[in-house]
C-alpha positions in Angstrom: -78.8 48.7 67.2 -77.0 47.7 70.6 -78.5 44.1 72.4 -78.3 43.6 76.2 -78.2 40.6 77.6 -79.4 40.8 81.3 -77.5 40.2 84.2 -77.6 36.3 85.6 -79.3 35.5 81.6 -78.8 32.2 79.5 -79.6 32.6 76.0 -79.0 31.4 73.0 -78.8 33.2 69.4 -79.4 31.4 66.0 -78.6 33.6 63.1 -78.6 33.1 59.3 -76.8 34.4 56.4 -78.8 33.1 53.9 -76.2 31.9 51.9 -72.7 29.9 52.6 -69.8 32.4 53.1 -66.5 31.7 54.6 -64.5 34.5 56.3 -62.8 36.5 60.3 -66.1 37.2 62.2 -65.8 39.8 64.7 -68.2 40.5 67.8 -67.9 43.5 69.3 -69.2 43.9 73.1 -69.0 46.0 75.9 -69.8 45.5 79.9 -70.8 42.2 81.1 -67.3 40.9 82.8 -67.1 37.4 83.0 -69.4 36.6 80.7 -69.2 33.2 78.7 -69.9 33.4 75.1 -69.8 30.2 72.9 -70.0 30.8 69.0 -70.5 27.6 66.7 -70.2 27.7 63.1 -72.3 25.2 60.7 -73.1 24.9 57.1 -76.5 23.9 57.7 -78.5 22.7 60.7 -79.0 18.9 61.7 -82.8 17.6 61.9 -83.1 16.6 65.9 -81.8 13.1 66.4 -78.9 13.7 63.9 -76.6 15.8 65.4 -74.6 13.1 68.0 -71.0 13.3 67.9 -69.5 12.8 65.2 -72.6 12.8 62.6 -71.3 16.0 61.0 -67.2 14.4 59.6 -69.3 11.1 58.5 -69.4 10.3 54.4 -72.5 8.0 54.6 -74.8 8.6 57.2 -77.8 7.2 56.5 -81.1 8.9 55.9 -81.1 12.9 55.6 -79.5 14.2 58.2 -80.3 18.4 57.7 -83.5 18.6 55.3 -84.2 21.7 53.7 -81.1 23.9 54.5 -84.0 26.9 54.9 -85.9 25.1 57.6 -84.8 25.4 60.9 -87.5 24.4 63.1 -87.0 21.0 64.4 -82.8 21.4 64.3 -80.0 22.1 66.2 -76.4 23.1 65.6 -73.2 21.1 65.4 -69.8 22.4 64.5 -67.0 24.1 65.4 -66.5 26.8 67.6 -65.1 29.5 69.5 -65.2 30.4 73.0 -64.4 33.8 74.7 -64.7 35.3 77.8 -66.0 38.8 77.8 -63.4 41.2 80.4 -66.1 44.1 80.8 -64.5 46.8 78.7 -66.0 49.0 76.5 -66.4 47.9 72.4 -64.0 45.2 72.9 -63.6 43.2 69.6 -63.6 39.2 69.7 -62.2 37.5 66.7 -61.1 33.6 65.4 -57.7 32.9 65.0 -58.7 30.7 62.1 -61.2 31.2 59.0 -64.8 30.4 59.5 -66.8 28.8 57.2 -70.7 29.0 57.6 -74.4 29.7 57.0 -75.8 29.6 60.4 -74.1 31.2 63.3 -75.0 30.5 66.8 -74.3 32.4 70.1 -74.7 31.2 73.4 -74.2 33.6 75.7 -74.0 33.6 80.0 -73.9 36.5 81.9 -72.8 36.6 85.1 -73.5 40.3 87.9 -73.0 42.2 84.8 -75.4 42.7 81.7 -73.1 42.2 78.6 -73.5 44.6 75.7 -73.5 43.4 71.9 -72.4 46.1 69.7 -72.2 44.9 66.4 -71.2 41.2 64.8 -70.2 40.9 61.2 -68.0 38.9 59.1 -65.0 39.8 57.0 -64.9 37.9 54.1 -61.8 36.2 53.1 -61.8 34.3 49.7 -59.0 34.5 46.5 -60.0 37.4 44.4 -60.7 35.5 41.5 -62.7 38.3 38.9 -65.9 36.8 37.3 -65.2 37.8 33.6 -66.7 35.0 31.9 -70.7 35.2 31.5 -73.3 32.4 30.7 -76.9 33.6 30.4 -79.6 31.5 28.5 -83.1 31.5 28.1 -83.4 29.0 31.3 -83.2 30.8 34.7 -82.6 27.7 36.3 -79.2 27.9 34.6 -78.4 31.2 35.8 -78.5 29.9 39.3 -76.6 26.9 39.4 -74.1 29.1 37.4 -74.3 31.4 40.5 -74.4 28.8 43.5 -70.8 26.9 41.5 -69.3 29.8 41.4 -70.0 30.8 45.0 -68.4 26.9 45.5 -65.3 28.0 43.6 -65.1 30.9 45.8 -65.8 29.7 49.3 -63.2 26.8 48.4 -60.0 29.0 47.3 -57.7 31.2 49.2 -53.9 30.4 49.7 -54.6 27.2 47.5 -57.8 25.8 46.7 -59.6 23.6 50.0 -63.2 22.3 51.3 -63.3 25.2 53.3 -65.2 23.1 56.2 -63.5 20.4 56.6 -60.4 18.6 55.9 -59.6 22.5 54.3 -56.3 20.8 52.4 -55.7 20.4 48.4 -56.8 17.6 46.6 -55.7 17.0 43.3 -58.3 15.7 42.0 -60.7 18.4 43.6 -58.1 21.2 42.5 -57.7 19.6 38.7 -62.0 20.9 38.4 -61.2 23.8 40.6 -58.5 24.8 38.5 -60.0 24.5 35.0 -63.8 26.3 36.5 -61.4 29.0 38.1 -59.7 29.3 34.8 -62.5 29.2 32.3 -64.9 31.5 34.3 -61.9 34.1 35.6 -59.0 33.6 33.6 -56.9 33.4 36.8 -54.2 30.3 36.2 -52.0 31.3 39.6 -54.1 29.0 41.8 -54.0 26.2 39.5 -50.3 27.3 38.9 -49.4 27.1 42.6 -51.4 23.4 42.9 -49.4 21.8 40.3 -45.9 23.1 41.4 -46.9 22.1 45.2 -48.0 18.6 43.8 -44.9 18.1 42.4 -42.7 19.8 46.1 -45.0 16.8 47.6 -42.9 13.5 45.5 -42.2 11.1 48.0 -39.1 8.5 47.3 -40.9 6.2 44.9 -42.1 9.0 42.8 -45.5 9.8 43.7 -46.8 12.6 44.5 -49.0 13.0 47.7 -52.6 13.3 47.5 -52.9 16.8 48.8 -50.4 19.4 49.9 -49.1 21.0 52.1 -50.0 18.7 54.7 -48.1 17.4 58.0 -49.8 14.2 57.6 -48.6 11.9 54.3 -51.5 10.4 52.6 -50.6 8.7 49.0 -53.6 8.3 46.5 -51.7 6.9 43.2 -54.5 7.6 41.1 -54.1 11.3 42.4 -51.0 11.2 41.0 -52.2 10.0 37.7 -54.8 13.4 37.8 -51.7 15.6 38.5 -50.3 14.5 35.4 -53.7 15.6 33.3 -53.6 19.0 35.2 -50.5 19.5 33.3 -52.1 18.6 30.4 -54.5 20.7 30.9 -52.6 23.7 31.8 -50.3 22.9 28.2 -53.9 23.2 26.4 -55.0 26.4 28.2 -51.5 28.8 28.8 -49.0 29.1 26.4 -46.0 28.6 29.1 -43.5 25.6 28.0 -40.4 26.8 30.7 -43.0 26.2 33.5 -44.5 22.8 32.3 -40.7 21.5 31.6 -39.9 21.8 35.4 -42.3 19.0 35.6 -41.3 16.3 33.3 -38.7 14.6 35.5 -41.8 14.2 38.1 -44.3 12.7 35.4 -41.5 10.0 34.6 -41.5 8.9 38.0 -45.2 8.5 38.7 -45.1 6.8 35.3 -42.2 4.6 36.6 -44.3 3.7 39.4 -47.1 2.4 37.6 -44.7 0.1 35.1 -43.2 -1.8 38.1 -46.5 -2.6 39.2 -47.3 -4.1 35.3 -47.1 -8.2 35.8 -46.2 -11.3 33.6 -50.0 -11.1 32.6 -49.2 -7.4 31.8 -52.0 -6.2 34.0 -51.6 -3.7 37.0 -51.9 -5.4 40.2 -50.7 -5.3 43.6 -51.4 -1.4 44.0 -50.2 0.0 47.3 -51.8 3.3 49.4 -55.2 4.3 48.9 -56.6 4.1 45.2 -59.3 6.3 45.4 -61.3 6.9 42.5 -65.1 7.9 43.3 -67.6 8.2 47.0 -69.9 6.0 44.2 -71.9 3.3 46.0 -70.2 0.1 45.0 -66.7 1.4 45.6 -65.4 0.5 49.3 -64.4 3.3 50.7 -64.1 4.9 47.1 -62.0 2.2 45.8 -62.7 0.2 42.4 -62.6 -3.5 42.6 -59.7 -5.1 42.0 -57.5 -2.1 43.0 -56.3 -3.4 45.7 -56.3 -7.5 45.6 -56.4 -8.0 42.3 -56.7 -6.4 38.9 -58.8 -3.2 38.1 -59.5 -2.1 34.5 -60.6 1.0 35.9 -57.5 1.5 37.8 -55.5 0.4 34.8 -57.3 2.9 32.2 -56.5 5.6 34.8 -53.1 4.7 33.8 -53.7 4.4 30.0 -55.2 7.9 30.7 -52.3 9.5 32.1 -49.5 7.9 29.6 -51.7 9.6 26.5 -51.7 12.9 28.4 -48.1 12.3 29.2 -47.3 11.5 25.8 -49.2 14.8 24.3 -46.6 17.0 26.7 -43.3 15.1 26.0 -44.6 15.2 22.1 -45.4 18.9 22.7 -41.2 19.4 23.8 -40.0 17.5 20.7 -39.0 14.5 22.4 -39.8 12.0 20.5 -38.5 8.6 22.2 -40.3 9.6 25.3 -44.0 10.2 23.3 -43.2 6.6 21.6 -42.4 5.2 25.1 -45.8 6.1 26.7 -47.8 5.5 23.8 -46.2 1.8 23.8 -46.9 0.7 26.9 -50.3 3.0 26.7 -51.0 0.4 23.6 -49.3 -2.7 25.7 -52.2 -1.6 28.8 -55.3 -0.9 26.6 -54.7 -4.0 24.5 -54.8 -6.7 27.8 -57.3 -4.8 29.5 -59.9 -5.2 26.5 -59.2 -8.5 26.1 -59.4 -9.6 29.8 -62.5 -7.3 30.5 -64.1 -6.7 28.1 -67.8 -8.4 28.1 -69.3 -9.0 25.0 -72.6 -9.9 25.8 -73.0 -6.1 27.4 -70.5 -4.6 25.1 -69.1 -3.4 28.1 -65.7 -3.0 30.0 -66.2 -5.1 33.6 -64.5 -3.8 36.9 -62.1 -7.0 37.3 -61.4 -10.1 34.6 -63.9 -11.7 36.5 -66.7 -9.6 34.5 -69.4 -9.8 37.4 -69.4 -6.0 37.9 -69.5 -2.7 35.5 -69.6 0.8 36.3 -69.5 3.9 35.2 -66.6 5.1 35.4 -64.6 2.5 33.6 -66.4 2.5 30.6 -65.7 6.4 30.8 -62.5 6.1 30.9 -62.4 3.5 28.1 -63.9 6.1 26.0 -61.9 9.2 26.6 -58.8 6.6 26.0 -59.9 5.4 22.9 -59.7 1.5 24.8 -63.1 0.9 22.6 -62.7 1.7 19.2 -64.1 5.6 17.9 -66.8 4.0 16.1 -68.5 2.2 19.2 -68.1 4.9 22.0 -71.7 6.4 21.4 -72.8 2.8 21.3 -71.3 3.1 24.7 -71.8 6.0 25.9 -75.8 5.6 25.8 -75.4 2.1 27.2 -73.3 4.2 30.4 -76.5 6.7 30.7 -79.6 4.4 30.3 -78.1 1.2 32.3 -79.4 1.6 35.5 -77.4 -1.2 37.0 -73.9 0.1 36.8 -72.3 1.4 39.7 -73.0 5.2 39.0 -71.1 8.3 39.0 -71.1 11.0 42.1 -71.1 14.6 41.4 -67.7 14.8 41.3 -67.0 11.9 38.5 -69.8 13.4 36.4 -66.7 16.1 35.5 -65.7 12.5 33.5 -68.9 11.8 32.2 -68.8 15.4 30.7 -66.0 15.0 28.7 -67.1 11.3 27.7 -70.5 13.1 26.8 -68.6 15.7 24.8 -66.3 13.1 23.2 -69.0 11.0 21.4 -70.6 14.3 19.9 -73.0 14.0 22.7 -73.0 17.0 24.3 -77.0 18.4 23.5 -77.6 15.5 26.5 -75.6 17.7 29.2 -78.5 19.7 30.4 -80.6 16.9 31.1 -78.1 15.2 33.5 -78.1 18.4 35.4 -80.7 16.9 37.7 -77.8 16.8 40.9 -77.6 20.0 40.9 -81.1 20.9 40.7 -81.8 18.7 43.8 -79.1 21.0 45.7 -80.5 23.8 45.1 -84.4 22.1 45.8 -83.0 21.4 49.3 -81.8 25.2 49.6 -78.6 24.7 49.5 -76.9 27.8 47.9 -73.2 25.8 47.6 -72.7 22.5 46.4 -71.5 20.0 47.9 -69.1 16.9 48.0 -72.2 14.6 47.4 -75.5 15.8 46.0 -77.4 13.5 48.6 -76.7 14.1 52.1 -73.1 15.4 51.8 -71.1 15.8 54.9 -69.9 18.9 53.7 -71.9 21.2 51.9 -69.5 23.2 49.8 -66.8 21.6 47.9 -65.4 22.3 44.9 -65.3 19.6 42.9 -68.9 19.7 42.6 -68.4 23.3 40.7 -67.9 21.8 37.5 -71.9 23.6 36.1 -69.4 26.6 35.6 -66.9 24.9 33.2 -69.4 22.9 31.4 -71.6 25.8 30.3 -68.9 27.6 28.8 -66.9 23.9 27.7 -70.0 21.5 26.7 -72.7 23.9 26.0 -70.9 26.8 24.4 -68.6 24.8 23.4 -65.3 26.5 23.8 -62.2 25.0 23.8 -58.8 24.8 22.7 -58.0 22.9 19.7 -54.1 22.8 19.9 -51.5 23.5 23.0 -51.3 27.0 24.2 -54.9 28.1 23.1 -53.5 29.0 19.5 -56.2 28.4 18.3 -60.0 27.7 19.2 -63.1 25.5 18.9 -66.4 26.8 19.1 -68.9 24.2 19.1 -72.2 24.8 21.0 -74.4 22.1 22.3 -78.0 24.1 23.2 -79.8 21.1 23.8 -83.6 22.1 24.3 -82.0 26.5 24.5 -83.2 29.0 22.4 -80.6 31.2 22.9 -77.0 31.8 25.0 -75.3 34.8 25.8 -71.5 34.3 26.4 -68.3 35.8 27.1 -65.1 34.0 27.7 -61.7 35.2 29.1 -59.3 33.8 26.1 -55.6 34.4 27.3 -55.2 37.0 24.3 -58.5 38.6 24.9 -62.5 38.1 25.3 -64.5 35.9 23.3 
């Protein structure tokens, strides 16, 4: 059905697609020369009051800035947008030169002597064509839809390479190490994850870091980022049994490893860290930065390390060479050993942010369970002290991925459901994505927030590799308060 516009008419149009999508829209018109048409793009609508310039790129606006994504009374629209004069023909088609990425769509729309004509508008979808093969279905319905909203994440956030399809719209690598491993688990599809690691690696600046996302015309250096590359080789060594493609990478993981030992001082800490040593958007971290990281010493920083030189020490083990794996696991040993005894706080029983012990997080005491920093037979000890302590700086949606495995680690996986609660408040606010933060995110699709996908197949299945390669495999469900699952999995040599 065909809408006219009047002649010498101002109005605007506020449509919604009910769910994110990202994709070419085309409007097709006819008549109305001259006509100005403005069309503006946005995840979800800003409450009145909230939508100045600039409100829509911060992190950490305060308050809630868009509500109930469903509501629209009381809103208006801030984003992007395109602009395009109509020339009077007949079913002329109007198109972006650049991928859109929205829920609601607004058209404003100025006629001038002529009434203009709207045909049709529609969007072409553009994503990756990653194939759903895996399937999670469970007596809790809930589950079934942040299974379906993650994987909607995972696909609004991939195309060439995976992106925040929004936003920055670059690779991460420590966004594309979850993308990679949801993408994998639920599809089967490694090329994405494939092309990330290899473009990583093209990204090594002089020093031996790699950046922190690529391709990009603007350097940015995140040497924890580098660390993460080095476990999505890991990773990919667990998952495809492809040695000739890892080995390309070796020289690469020597030389982020090099980096790190020059920074090791006479107290054999790490300290005086250069860039940008991103680790978490947790409150409590400046601008996502542990304390210590950057004028001082950081344990969390420092297991990061210990973190990559046992993940770097599995690969060069997995090759055969032997004097490399002793290497890493030495100075892995050397790291672990001072950072316990310089952070460790006994009257917690927990690891502390800098020697000064006045601060604990999270994260750190994450990372000193998946490195075995506290000994195997205290990490549930820990790990309960990291859930119920209300006082530690506290994990975003992203560094839950972390938690996860912790969780998993200690035998603790049946406690996974119950710290879904993030994603349950994303969908409560009808949002049908999720996004970089579970509370008033800038952007509302991003895909490290995906992980729901991964960890019902990984945590609450329980499926996972037990050696390189997936030769051979672990099944090890963790139901929780479930009946009953229905899964299937997409194992390299077949379905599970």
């Amino acid at each position: 059905v065909n809408t006219v516009i009047p002649a010498q008419t101002k109005v605007s149009i506020l449509l919604d697609n009910d769910i994110h999508t990202t994709g070419f829209p085309e409007l097709v018109t006819s008549k109305g020369k001259g006509a100005k048409i403005k069309i503006t793009y946005a995840e979800a609508l800003f409450l009145d009051g909230n939508s100045g310039a600039g409100s829509a790129d911060d992190h950490f606006s305060p308050g809630d800035r868009k509500g109930n994504r469903n509501i629209i009374e009381g809103k208006s629209i801030l984003g992007y947008y395109d602009r395009f004069t109509a020339d009077g023909g007949n079913l002329r088609r109007y198109k972006s030169l650049s991928r859109r990425t929205f829920r609601y769509v607004q058209l404003d729309i100025e006629t001038l002597d002529d009434a203009l004509v709207i045909n049709d508008y529609y969007n072409i979808k553009t994503t990756y064509p990653f194939d759903e093969r895996a399937i999670f279905k469970s007596n809790n319905p809930q589950l079934e839809k942040i299974w379906e909203a993650a994987w909607r994440t995972i696909e609004n956030s991939s195309g060439e390479n995976f992106f925040d399809p929004y936003y920055e719209q670059l690779n991460y690598i420590g966004d594309a190490r979850i993308e990679s491993m949801v993408s994998l688990y639920v599809s089967g599809d490694d090329r994405l994850m494939r092309k990330s690691i290899q473009q990583f690696d093209n990204s090594r600046l002089p020093n031996g870091l790699t950046q922190s996302r690529y391709p990009s015309y603007i350097v940015q250096v995140i040497p924890t980022y580098s660390l993460l590359w080095i476990g999505m080789i890991h990773d990919y060594m667990m998952y495809s049994d492809d040695p000739e493609f890892i080995r390309q990478f070796l020289p690469g993981i020597k030389t982020v490893l090099g980096w790190f030992a020059d920074k090791v001082d006479s107290t054999g800490m790490l300290t005086d860290l250069e860039w940008w040593n991103f680790t978490d958007w947790a409150e409590g971290f400046a601008n996502g930065i542990p304390p210590g990281a950057d004028n001082g010493y950081s344990a969390n920083v420092a297991l990061q390390y210990v973190y990559a030189l046992q993940n770097a020490a599995d690969i060069f083990k997995y090759f055969g060479y032997s004097a490399e794996e002793e290497k890493y696991n030495t100075q892995k040993r050397a790291i672990q050993q001072i950072t316990f005894e310089k952070c460790y706080h006994r009257g917690s029983g927990l690891i502390a942010e800098t020697p000064e012990k006045k601060l604990f997080s999270q994260h750190t005491n994450i990372w000193a369970i998946l490195t075995n920093t506290v000994p195997e037979d205290q990490q549930r000890k820990l790990m309960e002290k990291i859930l119920e302590k209300e006082n530690l700086i506290q994990c975003t949606v992203y560094f839950k991925f972390y938690l996860f495995r912790a969780l998993q680690k200690t035998g603790m996986g049946n406690k996974y459901l119950e710290l879904l609660g993030p994603w349950d408040h994303m969908l409560e606010k009808g949002m049908t994505t999720f996004g970089e933060r579970d509370i008033n995110p800038r952007s509302e699709c991003h895909g490290w927030s995906a992980s729901p996908c991964f960890d019902l197949l990984h945590t609450v299945a329980g499926i996972f590799p037990e050696k390189p390669g997936f030769e051979t495999v672990i099944i090890q469900p963790n139901l929780g308060e479930l009946q009953s699952i229905e899964v299937a999995f997409p194992h390299p040599k077949g379905m599970i």
